[in-house]
ZADO-1210 file (C-alpha; in nm, 4 decimals, padded with zeros to 6 digits):
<atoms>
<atom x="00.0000" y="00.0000" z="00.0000" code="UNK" pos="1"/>
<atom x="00.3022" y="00.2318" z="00.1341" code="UNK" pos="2"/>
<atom x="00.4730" y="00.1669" z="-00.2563" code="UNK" pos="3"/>
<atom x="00.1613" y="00.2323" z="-00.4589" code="UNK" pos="4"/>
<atom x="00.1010" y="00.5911" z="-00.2478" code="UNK" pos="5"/>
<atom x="00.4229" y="00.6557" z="-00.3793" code="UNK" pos="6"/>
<atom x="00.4173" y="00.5715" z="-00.6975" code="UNK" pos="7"/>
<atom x="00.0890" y="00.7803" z="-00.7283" code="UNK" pos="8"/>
<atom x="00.2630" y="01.0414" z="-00.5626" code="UNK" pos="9"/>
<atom x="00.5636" y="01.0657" z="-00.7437" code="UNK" pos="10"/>
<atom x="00.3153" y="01.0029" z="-01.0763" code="UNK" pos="11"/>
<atom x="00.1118" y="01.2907" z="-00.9924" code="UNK" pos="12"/>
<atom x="00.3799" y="01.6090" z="-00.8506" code="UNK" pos="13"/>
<atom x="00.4811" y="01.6839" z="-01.2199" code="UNK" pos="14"/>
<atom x="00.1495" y="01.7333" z="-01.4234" code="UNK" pos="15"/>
<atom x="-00.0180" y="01.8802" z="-01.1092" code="UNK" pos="16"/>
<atom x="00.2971" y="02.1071" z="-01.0325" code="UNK" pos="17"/>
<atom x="00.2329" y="02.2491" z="-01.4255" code="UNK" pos="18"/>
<atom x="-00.1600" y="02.2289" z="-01.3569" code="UNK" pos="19"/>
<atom x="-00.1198" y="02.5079" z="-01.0614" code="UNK" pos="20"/>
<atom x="00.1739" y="02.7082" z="-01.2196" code="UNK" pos="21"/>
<atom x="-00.0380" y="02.7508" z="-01.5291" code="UNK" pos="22"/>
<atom x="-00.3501" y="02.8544" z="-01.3107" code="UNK" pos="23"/>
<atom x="-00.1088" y="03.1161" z="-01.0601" code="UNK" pos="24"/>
<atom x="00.0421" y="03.2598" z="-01.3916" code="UNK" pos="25"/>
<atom x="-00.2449" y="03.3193" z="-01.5667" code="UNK" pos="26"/>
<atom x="-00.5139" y="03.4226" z="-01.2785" code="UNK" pos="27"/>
<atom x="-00.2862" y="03.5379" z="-01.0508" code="UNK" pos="28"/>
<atom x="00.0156" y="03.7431" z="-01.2161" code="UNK" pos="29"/>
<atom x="-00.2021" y="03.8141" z="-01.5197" code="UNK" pos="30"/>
<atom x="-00.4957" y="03.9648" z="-01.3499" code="UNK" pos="31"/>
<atom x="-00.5946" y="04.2750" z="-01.4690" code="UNK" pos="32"/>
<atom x="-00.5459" y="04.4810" z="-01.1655" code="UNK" pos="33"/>
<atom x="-00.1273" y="04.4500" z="-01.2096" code="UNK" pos="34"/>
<atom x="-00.1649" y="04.6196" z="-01.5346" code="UNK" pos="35"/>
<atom x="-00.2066" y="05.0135" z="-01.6629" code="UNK" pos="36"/>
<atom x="-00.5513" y="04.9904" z="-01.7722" code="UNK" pos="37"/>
<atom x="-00.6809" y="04.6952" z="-01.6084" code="UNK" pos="38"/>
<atom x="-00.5497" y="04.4866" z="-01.8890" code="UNK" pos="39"/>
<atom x="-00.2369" y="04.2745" z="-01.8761" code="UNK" pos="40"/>
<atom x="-00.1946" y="04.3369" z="-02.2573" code="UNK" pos="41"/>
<atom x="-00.0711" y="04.6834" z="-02.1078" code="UNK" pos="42"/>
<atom x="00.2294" y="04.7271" z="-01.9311" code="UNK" pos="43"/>
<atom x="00.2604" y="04.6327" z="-01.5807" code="UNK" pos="44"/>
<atom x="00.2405" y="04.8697" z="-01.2996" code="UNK" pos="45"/>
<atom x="00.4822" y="05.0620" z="-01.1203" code="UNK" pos="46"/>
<atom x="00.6549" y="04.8793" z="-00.8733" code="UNK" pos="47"/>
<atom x="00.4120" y="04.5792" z="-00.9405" code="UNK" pos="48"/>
<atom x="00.5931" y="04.2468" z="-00.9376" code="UNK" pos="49"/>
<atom x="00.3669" y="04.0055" z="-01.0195" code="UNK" pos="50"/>
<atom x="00.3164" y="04.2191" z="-01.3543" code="UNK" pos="51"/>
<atom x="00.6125" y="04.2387" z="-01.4126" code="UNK" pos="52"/>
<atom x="00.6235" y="03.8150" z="-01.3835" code="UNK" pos="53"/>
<atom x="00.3635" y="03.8262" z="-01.6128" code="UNK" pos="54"/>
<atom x="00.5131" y="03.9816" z="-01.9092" code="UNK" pos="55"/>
<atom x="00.8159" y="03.6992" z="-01.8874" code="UNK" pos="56"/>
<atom x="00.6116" y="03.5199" z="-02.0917" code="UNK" pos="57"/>
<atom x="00.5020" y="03.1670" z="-02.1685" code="UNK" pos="58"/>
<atom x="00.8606" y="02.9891" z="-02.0472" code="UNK" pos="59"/>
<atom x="00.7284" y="03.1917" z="-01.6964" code="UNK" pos="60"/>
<atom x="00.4920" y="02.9012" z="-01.5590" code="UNK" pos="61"/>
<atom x="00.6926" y="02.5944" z="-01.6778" code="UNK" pos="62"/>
<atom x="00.9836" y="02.7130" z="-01.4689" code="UNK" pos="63"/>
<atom x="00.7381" y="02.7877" z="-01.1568" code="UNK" pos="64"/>
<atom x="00.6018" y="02.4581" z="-01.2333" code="UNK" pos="65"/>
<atom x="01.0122" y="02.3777" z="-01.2022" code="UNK" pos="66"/>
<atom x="01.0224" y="02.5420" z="-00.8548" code="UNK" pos="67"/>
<atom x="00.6666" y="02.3528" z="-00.7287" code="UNK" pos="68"/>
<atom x="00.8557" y="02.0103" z="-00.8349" code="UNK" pos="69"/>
<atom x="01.1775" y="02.1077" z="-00.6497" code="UNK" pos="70"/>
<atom x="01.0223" y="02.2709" z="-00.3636" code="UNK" pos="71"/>
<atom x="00.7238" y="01.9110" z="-00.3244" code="UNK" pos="72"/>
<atom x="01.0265" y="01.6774" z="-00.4016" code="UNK" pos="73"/>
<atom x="01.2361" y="01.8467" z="-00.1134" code="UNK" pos="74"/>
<atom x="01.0038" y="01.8106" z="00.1321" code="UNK" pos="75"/>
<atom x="00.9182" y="01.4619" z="00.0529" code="UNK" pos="76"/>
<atom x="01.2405" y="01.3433" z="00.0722" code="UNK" pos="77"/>
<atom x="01.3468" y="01.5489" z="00.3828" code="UNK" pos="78"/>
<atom x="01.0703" y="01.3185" z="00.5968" code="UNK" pos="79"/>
<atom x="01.1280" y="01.0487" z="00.4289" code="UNK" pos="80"/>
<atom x="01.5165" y="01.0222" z="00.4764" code="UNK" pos="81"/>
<atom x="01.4648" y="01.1519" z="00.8221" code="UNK" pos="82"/>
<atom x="01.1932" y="00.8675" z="00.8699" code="UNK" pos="83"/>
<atom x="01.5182" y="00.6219" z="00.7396" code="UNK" pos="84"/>
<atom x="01.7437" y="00.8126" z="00.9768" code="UNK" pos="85"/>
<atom x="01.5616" y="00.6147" z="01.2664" code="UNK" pos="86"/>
<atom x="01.4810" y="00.7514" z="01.5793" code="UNK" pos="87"/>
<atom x="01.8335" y="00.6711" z="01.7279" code="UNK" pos="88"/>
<atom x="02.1122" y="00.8992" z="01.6022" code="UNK" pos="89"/>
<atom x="02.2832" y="00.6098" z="01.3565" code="UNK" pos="90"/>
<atom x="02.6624" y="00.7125" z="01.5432" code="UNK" pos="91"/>
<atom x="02.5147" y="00.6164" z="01.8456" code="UNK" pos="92"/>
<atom x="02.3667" y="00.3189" z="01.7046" code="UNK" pos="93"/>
<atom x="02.6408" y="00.1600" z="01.5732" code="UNK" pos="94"/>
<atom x="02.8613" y="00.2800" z="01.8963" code="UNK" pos="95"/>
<atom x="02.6499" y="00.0689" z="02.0862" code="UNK" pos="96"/>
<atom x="02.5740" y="-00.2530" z="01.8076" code="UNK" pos="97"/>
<atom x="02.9760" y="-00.2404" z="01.8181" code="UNK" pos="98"/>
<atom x="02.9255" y="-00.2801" z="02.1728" code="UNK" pos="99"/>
<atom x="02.6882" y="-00.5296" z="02.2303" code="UNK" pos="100"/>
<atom x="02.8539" y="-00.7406" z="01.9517" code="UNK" pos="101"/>
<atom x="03.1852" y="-00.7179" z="02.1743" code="UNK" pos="102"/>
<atom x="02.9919" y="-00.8780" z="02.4436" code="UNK" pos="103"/>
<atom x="02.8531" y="-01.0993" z="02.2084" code="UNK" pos="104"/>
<atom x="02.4974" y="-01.0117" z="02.2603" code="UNK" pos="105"/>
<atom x="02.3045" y="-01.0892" z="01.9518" code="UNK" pos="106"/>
<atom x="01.9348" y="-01.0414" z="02.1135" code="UNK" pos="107"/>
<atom x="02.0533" y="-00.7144" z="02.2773" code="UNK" pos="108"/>
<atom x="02.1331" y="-00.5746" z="01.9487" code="UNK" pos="109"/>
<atom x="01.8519" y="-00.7167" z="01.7479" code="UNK" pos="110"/>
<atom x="01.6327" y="-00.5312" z="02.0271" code="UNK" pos="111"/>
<atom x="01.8160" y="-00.2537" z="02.0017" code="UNK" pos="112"/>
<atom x="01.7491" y="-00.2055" z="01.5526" code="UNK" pos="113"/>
<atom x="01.4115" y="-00.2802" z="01.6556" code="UNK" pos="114"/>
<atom x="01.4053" y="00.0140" z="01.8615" code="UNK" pos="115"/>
<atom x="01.5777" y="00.1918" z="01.5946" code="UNK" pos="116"/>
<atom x="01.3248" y="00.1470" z="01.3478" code="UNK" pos="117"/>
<atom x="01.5489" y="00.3090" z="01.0450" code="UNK" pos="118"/>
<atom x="01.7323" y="00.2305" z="00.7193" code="UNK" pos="119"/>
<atom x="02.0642" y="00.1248" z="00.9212" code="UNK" pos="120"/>
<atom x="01.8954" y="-00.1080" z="01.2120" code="UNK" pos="121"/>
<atom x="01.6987" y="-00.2728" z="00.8927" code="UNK" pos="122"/>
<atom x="02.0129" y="-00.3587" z="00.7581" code="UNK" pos="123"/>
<atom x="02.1652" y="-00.4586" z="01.0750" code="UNK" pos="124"/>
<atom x="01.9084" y="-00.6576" z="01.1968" code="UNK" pos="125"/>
<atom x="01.8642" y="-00.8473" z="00.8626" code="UNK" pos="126"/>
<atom x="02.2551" y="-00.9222" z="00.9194" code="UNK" pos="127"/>
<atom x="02.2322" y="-01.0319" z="01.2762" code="UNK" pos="128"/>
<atom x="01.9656" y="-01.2861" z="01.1945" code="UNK" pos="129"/>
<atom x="02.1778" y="-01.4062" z="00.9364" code="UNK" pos="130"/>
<atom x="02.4634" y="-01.4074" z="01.1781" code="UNK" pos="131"/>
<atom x="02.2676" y="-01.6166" z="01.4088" code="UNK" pos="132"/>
<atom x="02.1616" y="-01.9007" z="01.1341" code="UNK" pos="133"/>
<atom x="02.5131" y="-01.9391" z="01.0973" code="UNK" pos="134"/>
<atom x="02.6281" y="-01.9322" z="01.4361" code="UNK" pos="135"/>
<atom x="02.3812" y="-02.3227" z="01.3750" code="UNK" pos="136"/>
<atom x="02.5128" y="-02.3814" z="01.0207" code="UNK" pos="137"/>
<atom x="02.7169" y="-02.6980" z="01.0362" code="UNK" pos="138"/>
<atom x="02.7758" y="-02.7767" z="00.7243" code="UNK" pos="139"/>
<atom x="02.9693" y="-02.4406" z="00.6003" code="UNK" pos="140"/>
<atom x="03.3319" y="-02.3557" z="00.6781" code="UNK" pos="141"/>
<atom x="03.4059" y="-02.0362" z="00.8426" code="UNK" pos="142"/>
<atom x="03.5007" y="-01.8404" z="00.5547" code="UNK" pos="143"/>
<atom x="03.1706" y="-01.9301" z="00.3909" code="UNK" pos="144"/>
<atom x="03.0040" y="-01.8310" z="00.6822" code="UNK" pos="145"/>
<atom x="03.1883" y="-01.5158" z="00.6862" code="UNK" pos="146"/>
<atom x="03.0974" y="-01.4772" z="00.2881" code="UNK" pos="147"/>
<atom x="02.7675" y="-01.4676" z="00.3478" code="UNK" pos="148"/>
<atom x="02.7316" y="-01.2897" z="00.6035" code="UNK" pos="149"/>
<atom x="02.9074" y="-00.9939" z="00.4287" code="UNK" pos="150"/>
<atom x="02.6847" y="-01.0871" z="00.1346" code="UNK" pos="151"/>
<atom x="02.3578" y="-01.0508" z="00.3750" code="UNK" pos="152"/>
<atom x="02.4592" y="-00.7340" z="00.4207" code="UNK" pos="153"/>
<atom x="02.5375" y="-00.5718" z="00.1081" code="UNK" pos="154"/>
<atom x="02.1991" y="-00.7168" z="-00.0188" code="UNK" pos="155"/>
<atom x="01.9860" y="-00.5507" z="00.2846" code="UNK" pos="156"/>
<atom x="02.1820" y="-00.2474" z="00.1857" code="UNK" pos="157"/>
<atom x="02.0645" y="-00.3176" z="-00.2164" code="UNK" pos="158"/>
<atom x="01.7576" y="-00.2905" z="-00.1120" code="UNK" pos="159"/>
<atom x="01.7625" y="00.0095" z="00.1251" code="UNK" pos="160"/>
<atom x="01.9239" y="00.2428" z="-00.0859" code="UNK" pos="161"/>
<atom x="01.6972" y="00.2989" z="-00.3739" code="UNK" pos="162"/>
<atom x="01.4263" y="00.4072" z="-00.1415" code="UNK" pos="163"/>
<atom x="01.6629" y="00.6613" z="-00.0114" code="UNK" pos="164"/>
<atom x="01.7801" y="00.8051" z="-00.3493" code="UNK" pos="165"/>
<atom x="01.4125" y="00.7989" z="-00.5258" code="UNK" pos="166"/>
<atom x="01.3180" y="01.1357" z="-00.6701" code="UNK" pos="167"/>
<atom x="01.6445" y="01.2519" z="-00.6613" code="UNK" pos="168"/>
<atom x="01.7165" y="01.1942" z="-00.9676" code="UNK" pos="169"/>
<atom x="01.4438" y="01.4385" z="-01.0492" code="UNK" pos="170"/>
<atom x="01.6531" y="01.7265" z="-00.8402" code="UNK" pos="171"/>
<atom x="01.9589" y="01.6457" z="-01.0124" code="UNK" pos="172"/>
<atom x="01.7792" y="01.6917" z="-01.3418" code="UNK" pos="173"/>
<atom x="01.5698" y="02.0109" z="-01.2581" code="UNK" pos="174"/>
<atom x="01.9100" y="02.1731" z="-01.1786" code="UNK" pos="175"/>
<atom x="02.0670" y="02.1490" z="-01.5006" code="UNK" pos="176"/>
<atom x="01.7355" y="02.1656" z="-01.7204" code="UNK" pos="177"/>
<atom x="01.5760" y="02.4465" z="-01.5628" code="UNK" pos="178"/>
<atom x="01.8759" y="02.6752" z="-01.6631" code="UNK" pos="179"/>
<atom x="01.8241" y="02.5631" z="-02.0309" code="UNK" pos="180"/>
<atom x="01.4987" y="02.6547" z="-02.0091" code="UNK" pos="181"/>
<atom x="01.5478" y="02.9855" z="-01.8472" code="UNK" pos="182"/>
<atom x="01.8215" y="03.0439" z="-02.1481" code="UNK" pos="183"/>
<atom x="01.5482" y="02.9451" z="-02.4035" code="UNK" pos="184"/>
<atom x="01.3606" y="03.2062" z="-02.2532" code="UNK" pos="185"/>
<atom x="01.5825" y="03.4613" z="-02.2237" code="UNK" pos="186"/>
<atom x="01.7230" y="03.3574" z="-02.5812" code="UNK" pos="187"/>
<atom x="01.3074" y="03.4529" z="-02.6865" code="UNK" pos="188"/>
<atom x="01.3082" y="03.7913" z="-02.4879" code="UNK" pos="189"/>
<atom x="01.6227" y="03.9393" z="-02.6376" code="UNK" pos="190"/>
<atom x="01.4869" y="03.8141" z="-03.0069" code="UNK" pos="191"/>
<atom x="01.1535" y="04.0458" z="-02.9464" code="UNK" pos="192"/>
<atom x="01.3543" y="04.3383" z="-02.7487" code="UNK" pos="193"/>
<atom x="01.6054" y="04.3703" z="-03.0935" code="UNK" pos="194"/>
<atom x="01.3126" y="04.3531" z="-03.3244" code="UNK" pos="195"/>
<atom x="01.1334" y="04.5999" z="-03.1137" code="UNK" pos="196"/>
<atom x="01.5129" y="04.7928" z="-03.1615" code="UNK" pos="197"/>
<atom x="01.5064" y="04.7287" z="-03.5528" code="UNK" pos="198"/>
<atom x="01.1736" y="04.8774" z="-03.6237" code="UNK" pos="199"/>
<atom x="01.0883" y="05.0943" z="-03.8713" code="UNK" pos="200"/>
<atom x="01.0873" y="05.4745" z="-03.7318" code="UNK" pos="201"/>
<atom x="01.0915" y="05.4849" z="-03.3536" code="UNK" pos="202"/>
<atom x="01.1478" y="05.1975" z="-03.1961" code="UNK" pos="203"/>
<atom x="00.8609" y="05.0097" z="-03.0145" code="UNK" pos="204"/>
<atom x="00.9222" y="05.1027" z="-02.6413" code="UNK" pos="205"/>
<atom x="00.6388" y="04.8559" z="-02.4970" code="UNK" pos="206"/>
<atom x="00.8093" y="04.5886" z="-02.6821" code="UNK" pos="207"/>
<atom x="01.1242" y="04.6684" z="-02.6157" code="UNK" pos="208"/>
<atom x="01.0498" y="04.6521" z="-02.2504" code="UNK" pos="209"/>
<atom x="00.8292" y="04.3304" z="-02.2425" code="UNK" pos="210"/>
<atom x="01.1126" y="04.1791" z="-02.4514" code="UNK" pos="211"/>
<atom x="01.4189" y="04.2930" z="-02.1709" code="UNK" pos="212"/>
<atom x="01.1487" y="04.2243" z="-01.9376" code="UNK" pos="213"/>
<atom x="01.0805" y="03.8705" z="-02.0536" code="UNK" pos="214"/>
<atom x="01.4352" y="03.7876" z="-02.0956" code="UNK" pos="215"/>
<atom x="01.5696" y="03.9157" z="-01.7311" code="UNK" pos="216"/>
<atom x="01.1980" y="03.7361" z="-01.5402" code="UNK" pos="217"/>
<atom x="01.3106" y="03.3802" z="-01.7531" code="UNK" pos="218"/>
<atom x="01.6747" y="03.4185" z="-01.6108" code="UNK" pos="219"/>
<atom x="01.6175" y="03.4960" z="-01.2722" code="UNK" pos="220"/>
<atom x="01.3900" y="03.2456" z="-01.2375" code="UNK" pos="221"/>
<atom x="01.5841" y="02.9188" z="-01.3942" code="UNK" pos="222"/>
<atom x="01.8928" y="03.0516" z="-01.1818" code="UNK" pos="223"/>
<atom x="01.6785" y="03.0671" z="-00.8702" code="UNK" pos="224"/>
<atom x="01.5143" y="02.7138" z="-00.9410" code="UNK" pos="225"/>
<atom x="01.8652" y="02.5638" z="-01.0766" code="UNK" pos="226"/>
<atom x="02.0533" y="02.7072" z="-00.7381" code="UNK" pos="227"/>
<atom x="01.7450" y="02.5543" z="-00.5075" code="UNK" pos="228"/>
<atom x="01.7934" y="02.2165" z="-00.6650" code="UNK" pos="229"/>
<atom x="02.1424" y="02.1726" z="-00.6645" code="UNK" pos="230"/>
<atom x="02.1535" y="02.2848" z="-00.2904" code="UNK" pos="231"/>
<atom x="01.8873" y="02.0238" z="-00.1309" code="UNK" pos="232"/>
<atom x="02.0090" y="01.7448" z="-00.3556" code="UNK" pos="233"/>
<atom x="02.3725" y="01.7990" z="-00.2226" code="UNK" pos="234"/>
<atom x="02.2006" y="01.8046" z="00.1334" code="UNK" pos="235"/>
<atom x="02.0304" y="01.4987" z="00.0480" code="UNK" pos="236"/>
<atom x="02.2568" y="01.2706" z="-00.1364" code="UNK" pos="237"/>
<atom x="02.5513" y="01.4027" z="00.2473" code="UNK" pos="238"/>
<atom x="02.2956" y="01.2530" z="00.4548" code="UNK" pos="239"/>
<atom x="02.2392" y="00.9775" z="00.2468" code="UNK" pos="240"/>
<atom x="02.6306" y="00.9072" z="00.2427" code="UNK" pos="241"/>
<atom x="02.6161" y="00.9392" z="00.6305" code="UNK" pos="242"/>
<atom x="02.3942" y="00.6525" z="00.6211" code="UNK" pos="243"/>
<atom x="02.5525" y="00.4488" z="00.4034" code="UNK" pos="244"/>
<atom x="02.8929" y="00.4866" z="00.5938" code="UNK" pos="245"/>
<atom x="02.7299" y="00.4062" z="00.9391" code="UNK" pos="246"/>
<atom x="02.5665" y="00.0970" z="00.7750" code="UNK" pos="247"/>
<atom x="02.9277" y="-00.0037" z="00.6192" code="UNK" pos="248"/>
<atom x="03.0617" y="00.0416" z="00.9716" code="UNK" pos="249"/>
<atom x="02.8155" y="-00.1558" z="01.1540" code="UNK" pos="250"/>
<atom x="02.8270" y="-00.4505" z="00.9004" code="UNK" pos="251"/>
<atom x="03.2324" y="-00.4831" z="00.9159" code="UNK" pos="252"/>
<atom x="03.1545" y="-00.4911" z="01.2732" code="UNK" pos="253"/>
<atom x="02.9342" y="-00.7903" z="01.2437" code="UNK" pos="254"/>
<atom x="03.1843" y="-00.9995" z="01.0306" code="UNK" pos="255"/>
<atom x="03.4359" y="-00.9400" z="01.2624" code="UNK" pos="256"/>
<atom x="03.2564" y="-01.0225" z="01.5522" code="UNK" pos="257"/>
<atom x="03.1953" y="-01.3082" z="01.4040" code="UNK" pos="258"/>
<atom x="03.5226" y="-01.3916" z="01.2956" code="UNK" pos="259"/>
<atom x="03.6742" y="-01.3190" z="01.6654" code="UNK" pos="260"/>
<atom x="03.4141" y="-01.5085" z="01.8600" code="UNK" pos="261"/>
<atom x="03.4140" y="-01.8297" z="01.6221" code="UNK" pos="262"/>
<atom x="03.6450" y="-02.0991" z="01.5144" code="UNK" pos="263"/>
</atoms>
C-alpha cells in the first residue's frame, strides 16, 4: 500500500505542479489589476511584481512549475530520509551494536534495531539474523560463513538504498534543465527586445520593454530554481552518504565479531 502511495505520488507532482503554475500565472500574475488599464496586454504597474512576472512570458509558468517540483520533491524526501534516519542517532547506534557485539549479545542488538526502526537497524538486523543461522550452520566452513554474512549485508543495503535516493534523480535533473529553459527564454526575450530595436521609425518602447522584461523574469527564475535544486540534492545525497557509511561500519563490525568469537 506504502509503494503504490508513492508511486501515485511521485506520478502525480509533475502534471499537477504544471496544472497550478499555469492557473497562478495566468489568474494570478495576469490579473488585470497589475496592469495600466486593467489589462495585462498593457504594461505592468509601477513597482508591481507580479506584472512584471507576467510579461516573462510563456517559459514563466513551466519554470514555476520547475520550482513547485523542487520545492514538493524536497520536502518529501526530507521526511522520508529523516523517517530512514531512525529515531536513534545512527553514530550512536552503531557505537552501541559495536558494543553489544563485543559482548557478544546478539538479542541485545537485534532489540536494540528494533528500537531503531530506520534504514541502518533494517540492515543490521537483517545481518544479525543471518549471523545467528550461521552461528547453527554446520555444514559451512568459516570463511563461507563469513561470505555470506558480508553478502547478507550488502543485499539488505541493495535494497535500502533505492528508497533513499528515489526522486532525486528528479533534483539532479531540474538543476541542469531548468537553466536551459530559463536560457530558451531569455534567448526569446532578447529576439523580441532587438526587433522591437530594428523597427521601422521609432522603436517600439512597450516591446522593447516586455522583450528585456521577458528575458531578465526567464533568467532569474531558472537561476533561482537551478541554485534551489542543486543545494537540497547535495544536502540529500551528504545525509544519504552518512547513512551508508554508518551501515558499512556496523556490518564490518558484524563480520568481525563473528570472525573473533568463532572458530
Amino acid at each position: 500500500m506504502k509503494t503504490s502511495f508513492k508511486s501515485i505520488f511521485s506520478a502525480l507532482v509533475i502534471p499537477v505542479s504544471l496544472v497550478v503554475a499555469i492557473c497562478v500565472y495566468i489568474f494570478i500574475f495576469g490579473d488585470g489589476s497589475h496592469f495600466q488599464g486593467g489589462s495585462n496586454e498593457n504594461m505592468p504597474l509601477p513597482g508591481d511584481f507580479f506584472g512584471v512576472i507576467y510579461k516573462g512570458g510563456f517559459i514563466v509558468p513551466i519554470l514555476m512549475a520547475f520550482l513547485l517540483i523542487v520545492i514538493v520533491y524536497s520536502f518529501e524526501r526530507y521526511f522520508a530520509i529523516g523517517k530512514a534516519s531512525g529515531k536513534i542517532n545512527s553514530v550512536n547506534f552503531v557505537l552501541q551494536i559495536k558494543s553489544l557485539l563485543d559482548k557478544n549479545s546478539i538479542k541485545e542488538a537485534k532489540d536494540l534495531c528494533l528500537a531503531q526502526k530506520g534504514s541502518v537497524g533494517n540492515v543490521v538486523l537483517s545481518s544479525l539474523e543471518k549471523y545467528e543461522q550461521m552461528e547453527h550452520e554446520k555444514e559451512l566452513t568459516k570463511d563461507q560463513k563469513l561470505v555470506a554474512i558480508q553478502k547478507e549485508v550488502e543485499e539488505s543495503t541493495a535494497l535500502e538504498l533505492p528508497s533513499l535516493e528515489q526522486n532525486l534523480v528528479i533534483l539532479a535533473t531540474l538543476s541542469s534543465v531548468s537553466t536551459l529553459v530559463a536560457l530558451l527564454g531569455t534567448v526569446i526575450g532578447m529576439i523580441r527586445a532587438f526587433a522591437a530595436m530594428s523597427s521601422a521609425g521609432a522603436p517600439d518602447s512597450t516591446a522593447l520593454a516586455t522583450g528585456i522584461s521577458e528575458a531578465l523574469i526567464n533568467t532569474a527564475l531558472g537561476i533561482g530554481t537551478a541554485a534551489v535544486a542543486v543545494i537540497m540534492y547535495n544536502v540529500f545525497t551528504t545525509k544519504i552518504d552518512k547513512l551508508t557509511h554508518s551501515i558499512d561500519e556496523a556490518g564490518y563490525s558484524i563480520v568481525q565479531s563473528y570472525a573473533a568469537n568463532h572458530k
